[in-house]
Biopython code that builds the backbone (N, CA, C, O; Angstrom):
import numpy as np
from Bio.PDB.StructureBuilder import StructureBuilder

atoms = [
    (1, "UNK", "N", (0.837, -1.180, 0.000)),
    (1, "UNK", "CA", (0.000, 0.000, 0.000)),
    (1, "UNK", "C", (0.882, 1.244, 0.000)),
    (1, "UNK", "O", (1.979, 1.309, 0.555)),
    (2, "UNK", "N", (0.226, 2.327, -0.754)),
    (2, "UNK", "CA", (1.413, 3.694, -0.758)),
    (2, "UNK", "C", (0.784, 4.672, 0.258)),
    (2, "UNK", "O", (-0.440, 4.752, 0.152)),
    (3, "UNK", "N", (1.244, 5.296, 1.043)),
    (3, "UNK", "CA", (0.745, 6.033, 2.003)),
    (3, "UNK", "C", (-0.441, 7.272, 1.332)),
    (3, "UNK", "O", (-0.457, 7.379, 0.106)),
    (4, "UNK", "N", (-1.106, 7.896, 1.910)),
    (4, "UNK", "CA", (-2.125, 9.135, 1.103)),
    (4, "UNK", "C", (-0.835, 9.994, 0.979)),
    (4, "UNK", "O", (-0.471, 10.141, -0.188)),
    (5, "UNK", "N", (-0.111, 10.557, 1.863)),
    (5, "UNK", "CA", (1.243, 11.305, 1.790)),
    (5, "UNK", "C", (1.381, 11.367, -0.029)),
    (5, "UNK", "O", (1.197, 12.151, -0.960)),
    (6, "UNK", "N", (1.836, 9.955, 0.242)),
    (6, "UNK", "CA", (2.810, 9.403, -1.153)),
    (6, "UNK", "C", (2.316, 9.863, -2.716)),
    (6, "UNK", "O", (2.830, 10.528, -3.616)),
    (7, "UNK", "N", (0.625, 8.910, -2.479)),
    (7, "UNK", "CA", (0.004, 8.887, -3.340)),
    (7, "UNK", "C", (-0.667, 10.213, -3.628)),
    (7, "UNK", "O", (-1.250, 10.308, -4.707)),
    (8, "UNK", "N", (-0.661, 11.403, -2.684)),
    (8, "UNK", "CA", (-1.126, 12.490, -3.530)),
    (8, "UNK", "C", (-0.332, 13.469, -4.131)),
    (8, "UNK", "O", (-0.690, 14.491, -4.716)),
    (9, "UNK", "N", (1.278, 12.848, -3.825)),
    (9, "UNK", "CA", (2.373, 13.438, -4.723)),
    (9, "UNK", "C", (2.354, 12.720, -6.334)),
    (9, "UNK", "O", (2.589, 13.389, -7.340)),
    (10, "UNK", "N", (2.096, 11.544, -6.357)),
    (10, "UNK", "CA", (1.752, 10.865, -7.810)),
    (10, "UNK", "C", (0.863, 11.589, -8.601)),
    (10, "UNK", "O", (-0.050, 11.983, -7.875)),
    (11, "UNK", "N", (0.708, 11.945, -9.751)),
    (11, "UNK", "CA", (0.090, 11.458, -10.565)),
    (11, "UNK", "C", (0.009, 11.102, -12.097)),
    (11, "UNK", "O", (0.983, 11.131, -12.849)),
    (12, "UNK", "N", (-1.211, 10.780, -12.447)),
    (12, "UNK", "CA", (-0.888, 9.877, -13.636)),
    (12, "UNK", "C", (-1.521, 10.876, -14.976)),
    (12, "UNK", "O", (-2.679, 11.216, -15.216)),
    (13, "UNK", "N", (-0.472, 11.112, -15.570)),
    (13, "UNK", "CA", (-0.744, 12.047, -16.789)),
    (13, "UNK", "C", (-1.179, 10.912, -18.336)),
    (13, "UNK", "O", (-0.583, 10.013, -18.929)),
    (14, "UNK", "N", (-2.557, 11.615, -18.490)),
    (14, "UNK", "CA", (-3.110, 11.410, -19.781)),
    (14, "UNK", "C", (-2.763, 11.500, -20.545)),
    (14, "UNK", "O", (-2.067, 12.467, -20.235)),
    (15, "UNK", "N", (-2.417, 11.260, -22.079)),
    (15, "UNK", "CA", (-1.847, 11.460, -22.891)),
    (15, "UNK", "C", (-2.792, 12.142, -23.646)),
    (15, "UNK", "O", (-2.415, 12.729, -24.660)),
    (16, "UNK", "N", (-3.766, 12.157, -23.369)),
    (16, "UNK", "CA", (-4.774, 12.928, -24.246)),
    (16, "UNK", "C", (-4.960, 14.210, -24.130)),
    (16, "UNK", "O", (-5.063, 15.086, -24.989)),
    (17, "UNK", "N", (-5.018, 14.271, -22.203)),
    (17, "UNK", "CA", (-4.916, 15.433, -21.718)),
    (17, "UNK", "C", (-4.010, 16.518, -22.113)),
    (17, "UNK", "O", (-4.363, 17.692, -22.220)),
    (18, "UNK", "N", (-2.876, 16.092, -22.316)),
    (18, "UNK", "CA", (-1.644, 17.013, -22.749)),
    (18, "UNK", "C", (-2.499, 17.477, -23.693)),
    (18, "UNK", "O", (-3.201, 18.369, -23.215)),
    (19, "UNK", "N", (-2.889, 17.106, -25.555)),
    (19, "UNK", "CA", (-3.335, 17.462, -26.117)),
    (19, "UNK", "C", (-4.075, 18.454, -26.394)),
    (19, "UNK", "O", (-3.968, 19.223, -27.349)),
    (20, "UNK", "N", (-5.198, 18.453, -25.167)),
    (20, "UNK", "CA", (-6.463, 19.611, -24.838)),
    (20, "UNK", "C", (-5.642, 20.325, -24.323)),
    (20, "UNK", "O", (-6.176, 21.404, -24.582)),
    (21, "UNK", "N", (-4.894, 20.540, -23.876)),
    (21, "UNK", "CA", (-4.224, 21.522, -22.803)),
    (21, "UNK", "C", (-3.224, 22.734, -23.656)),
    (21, "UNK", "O", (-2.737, 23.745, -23.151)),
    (22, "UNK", "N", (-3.110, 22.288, -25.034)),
    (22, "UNK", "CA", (-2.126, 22.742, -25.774)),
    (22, "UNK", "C", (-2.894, 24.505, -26.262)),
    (22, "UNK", "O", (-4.119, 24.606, -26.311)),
    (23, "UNK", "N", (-2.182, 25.466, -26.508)),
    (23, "UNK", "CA", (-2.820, 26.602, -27.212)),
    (23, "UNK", "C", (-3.228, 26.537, -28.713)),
    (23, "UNK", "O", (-2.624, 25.785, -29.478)),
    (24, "UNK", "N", (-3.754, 26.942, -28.927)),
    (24, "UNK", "CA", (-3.906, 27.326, -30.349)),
    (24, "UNK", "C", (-2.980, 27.129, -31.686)),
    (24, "UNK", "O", (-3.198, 26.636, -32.793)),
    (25, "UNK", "N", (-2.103, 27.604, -31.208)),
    (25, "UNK", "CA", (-0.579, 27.709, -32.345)),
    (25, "UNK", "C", (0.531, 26.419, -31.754)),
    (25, "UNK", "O", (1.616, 26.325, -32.328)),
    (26, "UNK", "N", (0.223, 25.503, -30.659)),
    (26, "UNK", "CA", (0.849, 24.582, -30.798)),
    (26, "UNK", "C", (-0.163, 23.765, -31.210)),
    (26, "UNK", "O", (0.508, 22.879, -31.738)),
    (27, "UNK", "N", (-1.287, 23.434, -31.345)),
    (27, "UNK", "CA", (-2.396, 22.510, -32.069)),
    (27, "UNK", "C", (-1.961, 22.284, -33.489)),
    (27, "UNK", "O", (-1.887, 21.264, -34.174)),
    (28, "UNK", "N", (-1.646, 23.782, -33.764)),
    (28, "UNK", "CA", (-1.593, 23.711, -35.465)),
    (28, "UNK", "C", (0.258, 23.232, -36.094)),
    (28, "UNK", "O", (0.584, 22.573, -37.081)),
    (29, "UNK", "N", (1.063, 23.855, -35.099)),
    (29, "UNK", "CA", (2.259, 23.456, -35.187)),
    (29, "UNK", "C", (2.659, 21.355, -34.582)),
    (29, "UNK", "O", (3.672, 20.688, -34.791)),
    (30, "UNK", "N", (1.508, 21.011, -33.933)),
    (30, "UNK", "CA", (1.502, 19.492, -34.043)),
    (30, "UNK", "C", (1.186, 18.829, -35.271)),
    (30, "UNK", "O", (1.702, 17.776, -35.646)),
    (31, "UNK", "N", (0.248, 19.544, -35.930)),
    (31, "UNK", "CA", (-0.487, 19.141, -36.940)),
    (31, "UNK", "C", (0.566, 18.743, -38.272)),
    (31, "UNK", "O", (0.721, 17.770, -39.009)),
    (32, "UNK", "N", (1.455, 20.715, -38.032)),
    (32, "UNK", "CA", (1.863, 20.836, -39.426)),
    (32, "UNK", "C", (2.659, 19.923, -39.510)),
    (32, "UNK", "O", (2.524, 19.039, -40.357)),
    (33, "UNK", "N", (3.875, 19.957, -38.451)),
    (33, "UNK", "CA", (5.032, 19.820, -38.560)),
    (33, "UNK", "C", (5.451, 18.591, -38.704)),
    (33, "UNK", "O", (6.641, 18.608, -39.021)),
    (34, "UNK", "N", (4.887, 17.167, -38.591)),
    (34, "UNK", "CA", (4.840, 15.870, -39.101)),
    (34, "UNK", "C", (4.939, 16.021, -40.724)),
    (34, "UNK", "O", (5.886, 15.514, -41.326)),
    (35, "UNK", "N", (3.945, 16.720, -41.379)),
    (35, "UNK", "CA", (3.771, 16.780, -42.965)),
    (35, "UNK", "C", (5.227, 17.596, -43.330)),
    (35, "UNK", "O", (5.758, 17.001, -44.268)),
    (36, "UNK", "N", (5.776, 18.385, -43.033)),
    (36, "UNK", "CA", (6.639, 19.558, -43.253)),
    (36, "UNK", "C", (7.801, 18.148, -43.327)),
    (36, "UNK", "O", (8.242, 17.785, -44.418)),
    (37, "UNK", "N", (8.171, 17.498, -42.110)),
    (37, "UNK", "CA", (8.866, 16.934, -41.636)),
    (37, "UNK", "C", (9.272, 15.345, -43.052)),
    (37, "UNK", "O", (10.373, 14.980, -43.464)),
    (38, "UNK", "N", (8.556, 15.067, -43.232)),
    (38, "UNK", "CA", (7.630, 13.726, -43.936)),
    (38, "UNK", "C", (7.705, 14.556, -45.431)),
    (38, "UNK", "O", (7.761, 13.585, -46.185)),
    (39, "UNK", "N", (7.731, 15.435, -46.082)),
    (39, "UNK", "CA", (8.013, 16.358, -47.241)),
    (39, "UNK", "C", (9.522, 16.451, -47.103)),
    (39, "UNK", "O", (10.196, 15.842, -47.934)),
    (40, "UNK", "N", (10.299, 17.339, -45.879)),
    (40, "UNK", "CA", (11.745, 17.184, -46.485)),
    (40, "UNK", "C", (12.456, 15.556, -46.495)),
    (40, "UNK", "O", (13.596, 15.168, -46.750)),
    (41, "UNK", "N", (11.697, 15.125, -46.252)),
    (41, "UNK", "CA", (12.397, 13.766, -46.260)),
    (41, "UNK", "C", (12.146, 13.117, -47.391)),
    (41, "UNK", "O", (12.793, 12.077, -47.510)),
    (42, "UNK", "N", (11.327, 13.414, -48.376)),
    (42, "UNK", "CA", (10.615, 12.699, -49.554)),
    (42, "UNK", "C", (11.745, 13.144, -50.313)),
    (42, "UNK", "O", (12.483, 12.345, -50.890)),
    (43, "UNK", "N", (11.978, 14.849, -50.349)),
    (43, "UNK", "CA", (12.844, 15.668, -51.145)),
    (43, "UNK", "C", (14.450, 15.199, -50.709)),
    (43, "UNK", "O", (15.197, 14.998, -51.667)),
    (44, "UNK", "N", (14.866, 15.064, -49.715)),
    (44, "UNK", "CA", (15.589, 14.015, -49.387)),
    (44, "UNK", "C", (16.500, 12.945, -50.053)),
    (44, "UNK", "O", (17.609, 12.865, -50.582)),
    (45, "UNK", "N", (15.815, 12.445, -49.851)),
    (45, "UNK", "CA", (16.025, 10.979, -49.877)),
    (45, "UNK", "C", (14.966, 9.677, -51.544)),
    (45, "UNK", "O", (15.019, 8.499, -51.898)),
    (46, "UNK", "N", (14.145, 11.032, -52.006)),
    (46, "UNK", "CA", (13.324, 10.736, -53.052)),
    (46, "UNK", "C", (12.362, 10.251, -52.822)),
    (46, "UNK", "O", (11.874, 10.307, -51.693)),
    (47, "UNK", "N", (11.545, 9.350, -54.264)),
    (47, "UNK", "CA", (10.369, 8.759, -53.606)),
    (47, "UNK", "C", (10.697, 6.910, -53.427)),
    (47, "UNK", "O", (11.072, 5.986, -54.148)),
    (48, "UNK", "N", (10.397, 7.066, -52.397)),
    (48, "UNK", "CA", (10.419, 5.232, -52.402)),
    (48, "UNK", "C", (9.067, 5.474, -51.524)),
    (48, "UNK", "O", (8.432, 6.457, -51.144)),
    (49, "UNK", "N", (8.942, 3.782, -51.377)),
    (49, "UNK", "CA", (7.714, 3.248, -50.063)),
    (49, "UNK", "C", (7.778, 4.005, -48.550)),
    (49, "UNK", "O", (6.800, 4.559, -48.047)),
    (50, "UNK", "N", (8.782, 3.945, -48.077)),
    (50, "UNK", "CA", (9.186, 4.830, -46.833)),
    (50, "UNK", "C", (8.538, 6.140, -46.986)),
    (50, "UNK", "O", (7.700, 6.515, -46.166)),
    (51, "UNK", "N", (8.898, 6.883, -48.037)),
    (51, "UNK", "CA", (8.914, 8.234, -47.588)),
    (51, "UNK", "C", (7.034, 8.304, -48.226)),
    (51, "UNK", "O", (6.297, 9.221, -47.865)),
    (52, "UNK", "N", (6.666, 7.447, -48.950)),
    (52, "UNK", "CA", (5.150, 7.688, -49.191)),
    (52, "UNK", "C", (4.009, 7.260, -47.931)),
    (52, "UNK", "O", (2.942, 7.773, -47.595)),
    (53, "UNK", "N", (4.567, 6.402, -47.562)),
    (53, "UNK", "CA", (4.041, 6.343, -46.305)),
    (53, "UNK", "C", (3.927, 6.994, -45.163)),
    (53, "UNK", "O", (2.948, 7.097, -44.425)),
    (54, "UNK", "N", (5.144, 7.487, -45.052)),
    (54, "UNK", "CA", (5.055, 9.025, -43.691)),
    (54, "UNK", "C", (4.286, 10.209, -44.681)),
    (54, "UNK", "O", (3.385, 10.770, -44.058)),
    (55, "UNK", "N", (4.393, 10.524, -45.583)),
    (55, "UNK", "CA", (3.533, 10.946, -46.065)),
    (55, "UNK", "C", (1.990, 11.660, -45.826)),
    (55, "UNK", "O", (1.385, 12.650, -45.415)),
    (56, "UNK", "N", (1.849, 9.903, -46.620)),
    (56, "UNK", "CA", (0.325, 9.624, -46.136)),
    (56, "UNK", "C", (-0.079, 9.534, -44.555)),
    (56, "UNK", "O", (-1.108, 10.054, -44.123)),
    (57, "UNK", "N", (0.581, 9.022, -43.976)),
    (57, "UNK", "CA", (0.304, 9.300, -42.615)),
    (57, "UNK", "C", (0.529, 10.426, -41.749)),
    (57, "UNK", "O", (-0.063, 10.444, -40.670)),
    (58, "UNK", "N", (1.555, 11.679, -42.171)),
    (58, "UNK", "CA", (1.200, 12.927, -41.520)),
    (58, "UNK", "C", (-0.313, 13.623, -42.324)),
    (58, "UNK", "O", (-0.817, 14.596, -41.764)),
    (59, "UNK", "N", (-0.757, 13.263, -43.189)),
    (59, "UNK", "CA", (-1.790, 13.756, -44.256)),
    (59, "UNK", "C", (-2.814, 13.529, -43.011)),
    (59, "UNK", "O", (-3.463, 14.381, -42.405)),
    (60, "UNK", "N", (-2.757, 11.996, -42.798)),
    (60, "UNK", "CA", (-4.053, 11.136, -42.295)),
    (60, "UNK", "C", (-3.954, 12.049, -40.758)),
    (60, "UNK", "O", (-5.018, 12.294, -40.190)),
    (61, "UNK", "N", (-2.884, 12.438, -40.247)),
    (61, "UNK", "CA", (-2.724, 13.049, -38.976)),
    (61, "UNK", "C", (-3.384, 14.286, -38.831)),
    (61, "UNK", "O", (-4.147, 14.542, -37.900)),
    (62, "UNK", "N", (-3.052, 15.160, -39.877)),
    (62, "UNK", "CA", (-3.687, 16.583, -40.118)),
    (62, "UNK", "C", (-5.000, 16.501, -40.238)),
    (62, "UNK", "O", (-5.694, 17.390, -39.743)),
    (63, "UNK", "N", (-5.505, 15.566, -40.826)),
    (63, "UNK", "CA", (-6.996, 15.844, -41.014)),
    (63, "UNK", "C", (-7.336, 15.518, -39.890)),
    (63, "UNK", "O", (-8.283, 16.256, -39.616)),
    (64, "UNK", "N", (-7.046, 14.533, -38.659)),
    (64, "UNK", "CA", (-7.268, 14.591, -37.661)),
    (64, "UNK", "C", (-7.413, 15.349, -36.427)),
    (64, "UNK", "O", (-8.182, 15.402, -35.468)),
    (65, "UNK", "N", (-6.114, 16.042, -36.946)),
    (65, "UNK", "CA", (-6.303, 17.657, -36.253)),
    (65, "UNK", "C", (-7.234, 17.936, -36.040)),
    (65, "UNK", "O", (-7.977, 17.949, -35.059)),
    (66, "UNK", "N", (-7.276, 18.426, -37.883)),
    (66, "UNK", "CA", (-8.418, 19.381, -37.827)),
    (66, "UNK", "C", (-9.834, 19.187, -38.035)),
    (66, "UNK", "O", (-10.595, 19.975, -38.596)),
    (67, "UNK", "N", (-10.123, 18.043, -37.520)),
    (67, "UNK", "CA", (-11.714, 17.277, -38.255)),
    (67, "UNK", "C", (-11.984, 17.217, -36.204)),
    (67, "UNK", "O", (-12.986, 17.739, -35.715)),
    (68, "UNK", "N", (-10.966, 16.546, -35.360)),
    (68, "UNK", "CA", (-11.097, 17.017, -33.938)),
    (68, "UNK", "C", (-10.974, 18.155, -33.179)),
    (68, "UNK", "O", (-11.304, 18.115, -31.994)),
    (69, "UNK", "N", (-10.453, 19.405, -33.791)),
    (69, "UNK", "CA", (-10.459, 20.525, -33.266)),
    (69, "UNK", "C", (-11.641, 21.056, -32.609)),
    (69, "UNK", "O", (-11.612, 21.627, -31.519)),
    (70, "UNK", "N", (-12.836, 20.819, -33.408)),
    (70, "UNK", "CA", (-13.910, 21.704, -32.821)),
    (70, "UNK", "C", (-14.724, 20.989, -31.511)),
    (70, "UNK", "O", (-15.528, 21.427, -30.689)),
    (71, "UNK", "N", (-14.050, 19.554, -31.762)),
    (71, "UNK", "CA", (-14.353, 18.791, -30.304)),
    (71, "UNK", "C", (-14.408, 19.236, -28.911)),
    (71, "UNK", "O", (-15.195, 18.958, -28.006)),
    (72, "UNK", "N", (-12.771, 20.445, -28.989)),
    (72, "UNK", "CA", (-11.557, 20.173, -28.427)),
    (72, "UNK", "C", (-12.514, 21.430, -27.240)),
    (72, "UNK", "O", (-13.305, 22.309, -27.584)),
    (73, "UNK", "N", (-12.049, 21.061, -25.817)),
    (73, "UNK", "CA", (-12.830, 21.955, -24.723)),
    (73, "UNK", "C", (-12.656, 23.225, -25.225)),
    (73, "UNK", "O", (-13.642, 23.925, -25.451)),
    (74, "UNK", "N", (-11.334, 23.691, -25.467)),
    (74, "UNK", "CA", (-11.321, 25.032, -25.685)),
    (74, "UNK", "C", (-12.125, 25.847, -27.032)),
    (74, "UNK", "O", (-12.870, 26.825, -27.089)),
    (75, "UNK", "N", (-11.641, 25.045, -27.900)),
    (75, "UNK", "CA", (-12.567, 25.510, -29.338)),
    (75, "UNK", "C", (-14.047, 25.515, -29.131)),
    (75, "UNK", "O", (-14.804, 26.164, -29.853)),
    (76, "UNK", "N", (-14.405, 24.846, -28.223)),
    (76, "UNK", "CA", (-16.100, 24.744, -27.935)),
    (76, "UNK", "C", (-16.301, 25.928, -27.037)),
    (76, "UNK", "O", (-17.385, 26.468, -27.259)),
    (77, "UNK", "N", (-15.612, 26.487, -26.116)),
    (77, "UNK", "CA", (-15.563, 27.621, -25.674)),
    (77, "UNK", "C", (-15.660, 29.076, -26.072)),
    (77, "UNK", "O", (-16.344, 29.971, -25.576)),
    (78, "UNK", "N", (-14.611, 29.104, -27.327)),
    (78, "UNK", "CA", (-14.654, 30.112, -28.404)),
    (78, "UNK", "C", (-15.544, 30.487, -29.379)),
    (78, "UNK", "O", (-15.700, 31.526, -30.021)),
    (79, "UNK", "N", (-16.263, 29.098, -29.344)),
    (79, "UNK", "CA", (-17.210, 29.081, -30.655)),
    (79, "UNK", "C", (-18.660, 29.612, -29.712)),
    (79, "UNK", "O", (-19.640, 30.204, -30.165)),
    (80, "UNK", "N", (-18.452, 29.251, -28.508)),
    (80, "UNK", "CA", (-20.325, 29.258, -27.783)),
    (80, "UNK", "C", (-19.857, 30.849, -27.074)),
    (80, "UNK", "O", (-20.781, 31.602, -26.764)),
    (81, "UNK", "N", (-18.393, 31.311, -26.838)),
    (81, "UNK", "CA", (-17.822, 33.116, -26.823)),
    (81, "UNK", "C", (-18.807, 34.259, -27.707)),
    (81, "UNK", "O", (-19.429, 35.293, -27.462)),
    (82, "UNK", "N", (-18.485, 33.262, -29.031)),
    (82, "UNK", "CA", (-18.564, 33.987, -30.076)),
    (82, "UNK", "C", (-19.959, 33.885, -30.715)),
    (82, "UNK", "O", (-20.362, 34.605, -31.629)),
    (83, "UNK", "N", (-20.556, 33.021, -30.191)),
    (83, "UNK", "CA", (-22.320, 32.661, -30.783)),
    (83, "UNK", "C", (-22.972, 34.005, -29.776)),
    (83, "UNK", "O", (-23.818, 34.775, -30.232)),
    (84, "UNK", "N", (-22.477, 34.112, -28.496)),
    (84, "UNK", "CA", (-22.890, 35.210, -27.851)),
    (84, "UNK", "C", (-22.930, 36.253, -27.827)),
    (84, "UNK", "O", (-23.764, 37.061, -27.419)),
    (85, "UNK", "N", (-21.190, 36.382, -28.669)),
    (85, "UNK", "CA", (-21.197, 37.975, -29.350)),
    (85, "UNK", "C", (-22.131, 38.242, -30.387)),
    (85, "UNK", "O", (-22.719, 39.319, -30.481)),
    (86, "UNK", "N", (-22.305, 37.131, -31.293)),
    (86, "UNK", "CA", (-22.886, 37.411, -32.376)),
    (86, "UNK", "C", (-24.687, 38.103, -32.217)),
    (86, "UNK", "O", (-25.103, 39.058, -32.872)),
    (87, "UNK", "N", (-25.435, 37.375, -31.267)),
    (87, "UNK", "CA", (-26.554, 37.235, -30.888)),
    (87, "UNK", "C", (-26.451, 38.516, -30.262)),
    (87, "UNK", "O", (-27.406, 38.977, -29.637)),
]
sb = StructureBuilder()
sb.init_structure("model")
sb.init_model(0)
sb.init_chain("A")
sb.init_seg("    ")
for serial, (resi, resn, name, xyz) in enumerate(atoms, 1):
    if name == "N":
        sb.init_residue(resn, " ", resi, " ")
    sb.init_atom(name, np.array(xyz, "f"), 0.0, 1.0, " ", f" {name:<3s}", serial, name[0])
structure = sb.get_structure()
């Protein structure tokens, strides 16, 4: 058993959580910078299987971004901000 002491110095970080927690301009700099990354490497090194595949998978990442963004606590915040200004 870990003492309450112990155990309320622990804790256990989400990996998701980090995510939501991020600002604005690191959301979009997660997004980009896989594709950016996955492009100089194509230019690189050329095209083979490797580099089409990171590719496609920073592609598949970005749209993830941005197809979950408006999920995201904060963007739902901004958007129901701004439905109020509007009204």
């Amino acid at each position: 058993m870990i003492p309450a002491a112990e155990r309320d110095k622990t804790r256990v970080v989400n990996p998701v959580s980090i995510l939501t927690e991020l600002g604005p301009y690191a959301r979009v700099t997660t997004a980009v910078v896989p594709f950016v990354a996955a492009s100089a490497l194509r230019l690189m090194f050329g095209k083979s299987r490797q580099t089409r595949f990171l590719i496609s998978l920073s592609i598949v990442w970005f749209a993830v971004n941005v197809l979950l963004a408006p999920y995201s606590m904060r963007m739902q915040q901004d958007i129901s901000g701004l439905a109020r200004f509007l009204h």
